[in-house]
ZANU-439095 format. One record per residue (C-alpha): x, y negated, z; residue number from 1; chain. Coordinates in pm, whole numbers. Each point is the difference from the previous one (the first is absolute). Layout:
BEGIN
R       xx       yy       zz     k   c
R        X        Y        Z   NUM   A
...
***
This chain:
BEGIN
R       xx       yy       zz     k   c
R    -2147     1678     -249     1   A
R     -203      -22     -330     2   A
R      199      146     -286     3   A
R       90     -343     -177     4   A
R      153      -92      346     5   A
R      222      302       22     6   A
R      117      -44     -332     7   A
R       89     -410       93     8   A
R      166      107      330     9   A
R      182      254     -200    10   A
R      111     -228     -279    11   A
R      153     -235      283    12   A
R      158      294      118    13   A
R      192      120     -326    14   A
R       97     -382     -105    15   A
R      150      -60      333    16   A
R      211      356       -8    17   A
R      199     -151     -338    18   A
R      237     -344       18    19   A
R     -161     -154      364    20   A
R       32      328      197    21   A
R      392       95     -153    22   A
R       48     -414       78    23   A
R     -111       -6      339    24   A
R      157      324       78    25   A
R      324     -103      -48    26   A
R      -68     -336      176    27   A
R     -113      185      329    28   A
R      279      259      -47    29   A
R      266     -287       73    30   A
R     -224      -81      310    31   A
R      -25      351      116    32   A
R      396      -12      -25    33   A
R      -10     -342      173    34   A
R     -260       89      270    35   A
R      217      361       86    36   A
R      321     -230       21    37   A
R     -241     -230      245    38   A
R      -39      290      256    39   A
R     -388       40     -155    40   A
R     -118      332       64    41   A
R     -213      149     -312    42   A
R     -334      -53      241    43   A
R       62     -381        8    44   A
R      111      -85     -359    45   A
R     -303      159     -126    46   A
R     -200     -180      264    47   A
R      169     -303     -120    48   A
R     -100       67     -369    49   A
R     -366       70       63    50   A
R      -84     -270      216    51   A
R      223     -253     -132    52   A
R      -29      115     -367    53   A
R      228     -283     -110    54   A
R      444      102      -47    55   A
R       53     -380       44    56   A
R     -209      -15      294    57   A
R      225      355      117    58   A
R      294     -151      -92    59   A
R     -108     -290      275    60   A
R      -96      182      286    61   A
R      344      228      -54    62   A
R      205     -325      -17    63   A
R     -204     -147      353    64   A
R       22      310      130    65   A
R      398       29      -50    66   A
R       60     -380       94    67   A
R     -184       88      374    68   A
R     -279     -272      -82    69   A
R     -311      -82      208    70   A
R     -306      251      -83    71   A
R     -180     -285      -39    72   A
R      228     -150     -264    73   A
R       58      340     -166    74   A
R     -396       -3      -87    75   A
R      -16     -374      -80    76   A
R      246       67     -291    77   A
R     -137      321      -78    78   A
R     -372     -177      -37    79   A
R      172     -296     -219    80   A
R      200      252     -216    81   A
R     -355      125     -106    82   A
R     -211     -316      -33    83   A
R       87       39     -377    84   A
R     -263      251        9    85   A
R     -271     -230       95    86   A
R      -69     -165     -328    87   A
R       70      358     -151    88   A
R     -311      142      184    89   A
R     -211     -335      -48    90   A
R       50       84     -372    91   A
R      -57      341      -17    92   A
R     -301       92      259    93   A
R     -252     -198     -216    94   A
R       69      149     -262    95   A
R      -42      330      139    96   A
R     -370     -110      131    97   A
R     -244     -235      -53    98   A
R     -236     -191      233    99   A
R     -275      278       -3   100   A
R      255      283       57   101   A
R     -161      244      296   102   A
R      347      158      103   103   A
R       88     -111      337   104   A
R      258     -312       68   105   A
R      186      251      198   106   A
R       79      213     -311   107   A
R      159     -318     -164   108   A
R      177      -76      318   109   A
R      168      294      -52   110   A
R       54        5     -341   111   A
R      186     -313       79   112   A
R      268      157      168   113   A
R       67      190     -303   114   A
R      127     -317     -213   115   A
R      341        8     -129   116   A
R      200     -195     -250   117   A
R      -50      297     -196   118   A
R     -393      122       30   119   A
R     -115     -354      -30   120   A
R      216      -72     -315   121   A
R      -98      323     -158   122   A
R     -369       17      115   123   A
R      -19     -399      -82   124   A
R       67       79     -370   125   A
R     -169      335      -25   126   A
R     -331     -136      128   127   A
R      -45     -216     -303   128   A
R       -3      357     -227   129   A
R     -312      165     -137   130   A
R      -10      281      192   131   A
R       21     -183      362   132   A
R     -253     -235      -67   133   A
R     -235      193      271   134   A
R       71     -133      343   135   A
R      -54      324      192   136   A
R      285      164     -311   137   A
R      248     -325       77   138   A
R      -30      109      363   139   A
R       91      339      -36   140   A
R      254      -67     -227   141   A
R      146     -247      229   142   A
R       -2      258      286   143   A
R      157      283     -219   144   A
R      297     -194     -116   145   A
R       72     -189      336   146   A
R      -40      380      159   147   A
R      273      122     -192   148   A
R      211     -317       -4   149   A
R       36       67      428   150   A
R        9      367      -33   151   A
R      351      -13     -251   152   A
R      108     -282      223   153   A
R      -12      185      320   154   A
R       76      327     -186   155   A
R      354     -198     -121   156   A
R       51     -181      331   157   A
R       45      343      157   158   A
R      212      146     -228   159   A
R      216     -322      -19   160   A
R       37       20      412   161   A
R      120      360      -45   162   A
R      232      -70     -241   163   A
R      179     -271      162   164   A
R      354      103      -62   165   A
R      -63        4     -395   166   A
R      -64     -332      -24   167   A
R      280     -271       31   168   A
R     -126     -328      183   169   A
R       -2     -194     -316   170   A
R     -245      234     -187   171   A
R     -281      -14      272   172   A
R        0     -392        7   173   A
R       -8       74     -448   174   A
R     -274      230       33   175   A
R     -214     -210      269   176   A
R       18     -239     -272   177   A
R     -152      200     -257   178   A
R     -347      -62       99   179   A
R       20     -403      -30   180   A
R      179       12     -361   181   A
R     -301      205     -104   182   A
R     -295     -219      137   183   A
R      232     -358     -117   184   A
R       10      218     -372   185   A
R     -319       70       25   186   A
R     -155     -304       28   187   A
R      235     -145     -249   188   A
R     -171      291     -256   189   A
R     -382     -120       96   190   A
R       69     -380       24   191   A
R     -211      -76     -303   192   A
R     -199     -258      115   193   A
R      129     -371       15   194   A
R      -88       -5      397   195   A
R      200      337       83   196   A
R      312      -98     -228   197   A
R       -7     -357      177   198   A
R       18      118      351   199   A
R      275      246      -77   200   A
R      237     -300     -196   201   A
R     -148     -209      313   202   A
R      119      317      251   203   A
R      331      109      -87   204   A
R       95     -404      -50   205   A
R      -69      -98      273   206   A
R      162      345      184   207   A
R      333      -35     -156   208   A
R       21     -423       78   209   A
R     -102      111      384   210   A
R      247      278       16   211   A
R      331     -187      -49   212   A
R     -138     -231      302   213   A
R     -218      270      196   214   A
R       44      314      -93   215   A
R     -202      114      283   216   A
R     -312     -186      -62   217   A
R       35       38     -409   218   A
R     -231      284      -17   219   A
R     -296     -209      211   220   A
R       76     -305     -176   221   A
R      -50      104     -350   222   A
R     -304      147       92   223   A
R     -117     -365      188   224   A
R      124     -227     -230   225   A
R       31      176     -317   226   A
R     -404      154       61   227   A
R      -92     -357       81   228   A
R      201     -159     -303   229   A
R      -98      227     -239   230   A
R     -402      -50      129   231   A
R       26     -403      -36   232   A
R      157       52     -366   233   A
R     -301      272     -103   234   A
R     -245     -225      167   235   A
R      167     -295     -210   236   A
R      -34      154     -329   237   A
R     -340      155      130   238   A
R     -104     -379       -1   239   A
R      171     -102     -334   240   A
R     -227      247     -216   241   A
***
Protein backbone atom coordinates (compact mmCIF):
# COMPACT_ATOMS: atom_id res chain seq x y z
CA UNK A 1 0.00 0.00 0.00
CA UNK A 2 1.47 3.20 -1.61
CA UNK A 3 1.70 5.98 0.95
CA UNK A 4 -1.32 8.15 -0.41
CA UNK A 5 -3.38 4.89 0.10
CA UNK A 6 -2.44 4.44 3.70
CA UNK A 7 -3.12 7.83 4.47
CA UNK A 8 -6.96 7.40 2.58
CA UNK A 9 -7.54 4.09 4.44
CA UNK A 10 -6.46 5.86 7.51
CA UNK A 11 -8.60 8.94 7.06
CA UNK A 12 -11.70 6.46 6.70
CA UNK A 13 -10.53 5.03 9.73
CA UNK A 14 -10.42 8.22 12.09
CA UNK A 15 -13.86 9.73 10.51
CA UNK A 16 -15.64 6.56 11.21
CA UNK A 17 -14.17 6.34 15.06
CA UNK A 18 -16.19 9.95 15.81
CA UNK A 19 -20.35 10.26 15.52
CA UNK A 20 -20.96 6.74 13.18
CA UNK A 21 -18.85 4.44 15.40
CA UNK A 22 -20.36 6.03 19.12
CA UNK A 23 -23.97 5.74 16.90
CA UNK A 24 -23.71 2.33 15.87
CA UNK A 25 -22.26 1.26 19.08
CA UNK A 26 -25.01 2.00 21.00
CA UNK A 27 -27.40 0.59 18.33
CA UNK A 28 -25.65 -2.93 18.48
CA UNK A 29 -25.31 -2.62 22.28
CA UNK A 30 -29.26 -2.91 22.57
CA UNK A 31 -28.86 -6.00 20.20
CA UNK A 32 -26.12 -7.56 22.14
CA UNK A 33 -28.64 -7.11 25.18
CA UNK A 34 -31.42 -8.45 22.92
CA UNK A 35 -29.43 -11.36 21.34
CA UNK A 36 -28.08 -12.51 25.25
CA UNK A 37 -31.87 -12.32 26.34
CA UNK A 38 -32.44 -14.60 22.93
CA UNK A 39 -30.25 -17.48 24.34
CA UNK A 40 -27.35 -16.16 21.60
CA UNK A 41 -24.12 -17.22 22.71
CA UNK A 42 -21.28 -14.39 22.08
CA UNK A 43 -19.91 -16.87 19.05
CA UNK A 44 -23.25 -16.50 17.16
CA UNK A 45 -24.19 -12.79 17.63
CA UNK A 46 -20.93 -11.85 16.28
CA UNK A 47 -21.40 -14.36 13.52
CA UNK A 48 -24.66 -12.75 13.00
CA UNK A 49 -23.10 -9.21 12.76
CA UNK A 50 -20.36 -10.08 10.30
CA UNK A 51 -22.18 -11.95 7.89
CA UNK A 52 -25.37 -10.26 8.12
CA UNK A 53 -23.88 -6.76 8.73
CA UNK A 54 -27.36 -5.25 8.80
CA UNK A 55 -29.27 -4.71 12.93
CA UNK A 56 -32.59 -4.70 10.97
CA UNK A 57 -31.76 -7.68 9.14
CA UNK A 58 -30.53 -9.14 13.07
CA UNK A 59 -33.42 -7.93 14.47
CA UNK A 60 -35.31 -10.39 11.72
CA UNK A 61 -33.64 -13.47 12.00
CA UNK A 62 -33.93 -13.03 16.13
CA UNK A 63 -37.71 -12.42 15.73
CA UNK A 64 -37.99 -15.85 13.10
CA UNK A 65 -35.87 -17.47 15.15
CA UNK A 66 -38.06 -16.83 18.47
CA UNK A 67 -41.48 -17.31 16.54
CA UNK A 68 -40.10 -21.21 15.52
CA UNK A 69 -40.38 -20.21 11.67
CA UNK A 70 -39.33 -22.33 8.66
CA UNK A 71 -35.39 -21.92 7.85
CA UNK A 72 -36.45 -21.30 4.68
CA UNK A 73 -38.72 -18.41 5.62
CA UNK A 74 -36.25 -17.11 8.25
CA UNK A 75 -33.71 -16.42 5.16
CA UNK A 76 -36.43 -15.22 2.74
CA UNK A 77 -37.09 -12.30 5.18
CA UNK A 78 -33.67 -11.94 6.13
CA UNK A 79 -32.69 -11.54 2.12
CA UNK A 80 -35.81 -8.96 1.71
CA UNK A 81 -34.84 -7.01 4.91
CA UNK A 82 -31.55 -6.25 2.94
CA UNK A 83 -32.65 -5.66 -0.66
CA UNK A 84 -32.46 -1.93 0.40
CA UNK A 85 -28.89 -2.42 -0.11
CA UNK A 86 -29.10 -3.23 -3.70
CA UNK A 87 -29.59 0.19 -5.15
CA UNK A 88 -27.06 1.32 -2.33
CA UNK A 89 -24.25 -0.80 -3.94
CA UNK A 90 -25.48 -0.05 -7.66
CA UNK A 91 -24.72 3.57 -6.63
CA UNK A 92 -21.69 3.33 -4.94
CA UNK A 93 -19.41 0.52 -6.82
CA UNK A 94 -19.15 2.78 -9.95
CA UNK A 95 -18.11 5.24 -8.40
CA UNK A 96 -15.45 3.48 -6.73
CA UNK A 97 -14.16 2.14 -10.36
CA UNK A 98 -14.41 2.81 -13.71
CA UNK A 99 -14.70 0.61 -16.82
CA UNK A 100 -10.84 0.21 -17.26
CA UNK A 101 -10.28 -0.56 -13.52
CA UNK A 102 -7.74 -3.84 -13.36
CA UNK A 103 -8.77 -4.88 -9.70
CA UNK A 104 -10.57 -8.07 -9.81
CA UNK A 105 -14.67 -8.28 -9.76
CA UNK A 106 -14.10 -10.44 -6.81
CA UNK A 107 -12.57 -7.56 -4.76
CA UNK A 108 -15.84 -5.50 -5.43
CA UNK A 109 -17.90 -8.50 -4.62
CA UNK A 110 -16.59 -8.23 -1.46
CA UNK A 111 -16.49 -4.83 -0.89
CA UNK A 112 -20.17 -5.18 -1.40
CA UNK A 113 -20.80 -6.91 1.61
CA UNK A 114 -19.39 -4.08 3.42
CA UNK A 115 -22.40 -1.55 2.52
CA UNK A 116 -24.30 -0.13 5.29
CA UNK A 117 -26.77 2.66 5.73
CA UNK A 118 -23.93 4.26 7.25
CA UNK A 119 -20.58 3.64 4.92
CA UNK A 120 -22.58 4.28 1.82
CA UNK A 121 -24.11 7.58 3.19
CA UNK A 122 -20.82 8.75 4.47
CA UNK A 123 -18.53 7.43 1.64
CA UNK A 124 -21.42 8.67 -0.95
CA UNK A 125 -20.79 12.29 0.19
CA UNK A 126 -17.12 12.09 0.96
CA UNK A 127 -16.27 10.83 -2.53
CA UNK A 128 -17.32 14.05 -4.11
CA UNK A 129 -14.27 15.91 -1.85
CA UNK A 130 -10.90 16.94 -3.22
CA UNK A 131 -8.87 14.72 -1.62
CA UNK A 132 -10.84 11.34 -2.72
CA UNK A 133 -11.02 12.16 -6.13
CA UNK A 134 -8.38 9.15 -6.88
CA UNK A 135 -10.24 5.92 -7.26
CA UNK A 136 -7.62 3.63 -5.74
CA UNK A 137 -7.75 6.66 -2.38
CA UNK A 138 -11.90 6.37 -2.48
CA UNK A 139 -11.28 2.63 -2.16
CA UNK A 140 -9.17 2.65 0.67
CA UNK A 141 -11.01 5.09 2.31
CA UNK A 142 -14.09 3.15 1.85
CA UNK A 143 -12.40 0.03 3.34
CA UNK A 144 -10.93 1.95 6.40
CA UNK A 145 -14.14 3.46 7.57
CA UNK A 146 -16.44 0.37 6.84
CA UNK A 147 -13.43 -1.65 8.83
CA UNK A 148 -13.95 0.24 11.79
CA UNK A 149 -17.71 0.73 11.48
CA UNK A 150 -17.91 -3.58 12.04
CA UNK A 151 -15.07 -3.66 14.39
CA UNK A 152 -17.06 -1.00 17.15
CA UNK A 153 -20.18 -2.85 16.17
CA UNK A 154 -19.03 -6.24 17.11
CA UNK A 155 -16.75 -4.72 19.80
CA UNK A 156 -20.35 -3.14 21.38
CA UNK A 157 -22.45 -6.20 20.54
CA UNK A 158 -20.24 -8.12 22.98
CA UNK A 159 -20.16 -5.92 25.62
CA UNK A 160 -23.97 -5.28 25.33
CA UNK A 161 -24.52 -9.38 25.59
CA UNK A 162 -22.42 -9.27 28.78
CA UNK A 163 -24.13 -6.71 30.25
CA UNK A 164 -27.53 -7.93 29.92
CA UNK A 165 -28.85 -7.27 33.35
CA UNK A 166 -27.97 -3.38 33.02
CA UNK A 167 -30.13 -2.81 30.47
CA UNK A 168 -34.00 -2.69 30.97
CA UNK A 169 -35.98 -4.19 27.88
CA UNK A 170 -37.11 -0.84 26.77
CA UNK A 171 -33.55 0.65 26.37
CA UNK A 172 -32.23 -2.17 23.98
CA UNK A 173 -35.29 -1.80 21.55
CA UNK A 174 -34.15 2.56 22.11
CA UNK A 175 -30.70 1.86 21.37
CA UNK A 176 -31.31 -0.67 18.30
CA UNK A 177 -32.97 2.30 17.05
CA UNK A 178 -30.19 4.56 17.19
CA UNK A 179 -28.62 3.50 14.05
CA UNK A 180 -31.85 4.25 11.71
CA UNK A 181 -32.45 7.90 13.32
CA UNK A 182 -28.87 8.57 12.26
CA UNK A 183 -28.91 7.32 8.55
CA UNK A 184 -32.98 8.98 8.19
CA UNK A 185 -30.93 12.44 9.75
CA UNK A 186 -28.44 11.97 7.68
CA UNK A 187 -29.87 11.96 4.57
CA UNK A 188 -32.16 14.70 5.59
CA UNK A 189 -28.54 16.85 6.14
CA UNK A 190 -27.22 15.85 2.37
CA UNK A 191 -30.63 16.07 0.55
CA UNK A 192 -29.56 19.06 -1.48
CA UNK A 193 -30.47 18.12 -4.68
CA UNK A 194 -34.17 18.44 -5.96
CA UNK A 195 -34.11 14.47 -6.82
CA UNK A 196 -32.83 13.36 -3.20
CA UNK A 197 -35.26 15.87 -1.28
CA UNK A 198 -38.20 14.51 -3.61
CA UNK A 199 -37.80 10.90 -2.86
CA UNK A 200 -37.50 11.51 0.85
CA UNK A 201 -41.07 13.90 0.91
CA UNK A 202 -42.14 10.96 -1.65
CA UNK A 203 -40.70 8.17 1.17
CA UNK A 204 -41.81 9.06 4.46
CA UNK A 205 -45.48 10.04 2.72
CA UNK A 206 -46.12 7.42 1.47
CA UNK A 207 -44.66 5.27 4.82
CA UNK A 208 -46.82 7.01 7.27
CA UNK A 209 -50.32 6.72 4.79
CA UNK A 210 -49.26 2.74 4.54
CA UNK A 211 -48.66 2.38 8.20
CA UNK A 212 -52.10 3.22 9.65
CA UNK A 213 -53.39 0.42 7.03
CA UNK A 214 -50.17 -1.92 6.93
CA UNK A 215 -47.89 -1.33 9.25
CA UNK A 216 -46.09 -4.36 8.28
CA UNK A 217 -45.53 -3.67 4.70
CA UNK A 218 -44.98 0.35 5.35
CA UNK A 219 -41.32 0.11 5.31
CA UNK A 220 -41.35 -1.88 1.62
CA UNK A 221 -43.99 0.24 0.38
CA UNK A 222 -42.47 3.57 0.76
CA UNK A 223 -39.55 2.36 -0.74
CA UNK A 224 -41.88 0.84 -3.99
CA UNK A 225 -44.15 3.44 -4.35
CA UNK A 226 -42.60 6.40 -2.91
CA UNK A 227 -38.97 5.44 -5.14
CA UNK A 228 -41.27 5.00 -8.10
CA UNK A 229 -43.40 8.28 -7.40
CA UNK A 230 -40.76 10.35 -6.68
CA UNK A 231 -38.80 8.94 -10.19
CA UNK A 232 -42.05 9.76 -12.47
CA UNK A 233 -42.20 13.41 -10.79
CA UNK A 234 -38.10 13.99 -11.43
CA UNK A 235 -38.53 12.47 -14.80
CA UNK A 236 -41.61 14.96 -15.25
CA UNK A 237 -39.83 18.04 -14.45
CA UNK A 238 -36.66 16.43 -16.19
CA UNK A 239 -38.96 16.81 -19.36
CA UNK A 240 -40.43 20.32 -18.54
CA UNK A 241 -36.86 22.09 -18.71
Amino acid sequence: MIPQHRRAFGIGAREALGVPAAVLGAGFLGYGSLAADAGYSIWMTLAATFAIWALPGQLVLMEMQAGDAAVAATVLAVSLSAARFFPMTLTLMPVMRDGGSKRPIWQFLLAAQLVSMTTWAVAMRRFNDPDLKDLESRWHYFLGFSAVCIGSAALFAMIGQLLLVALPPLARYGLALLTPLYFFVTLVGEAQSRSAFTALVCGAATALALHTVAPGWSLLGAGFIGGTAAFLLQRKHARRV
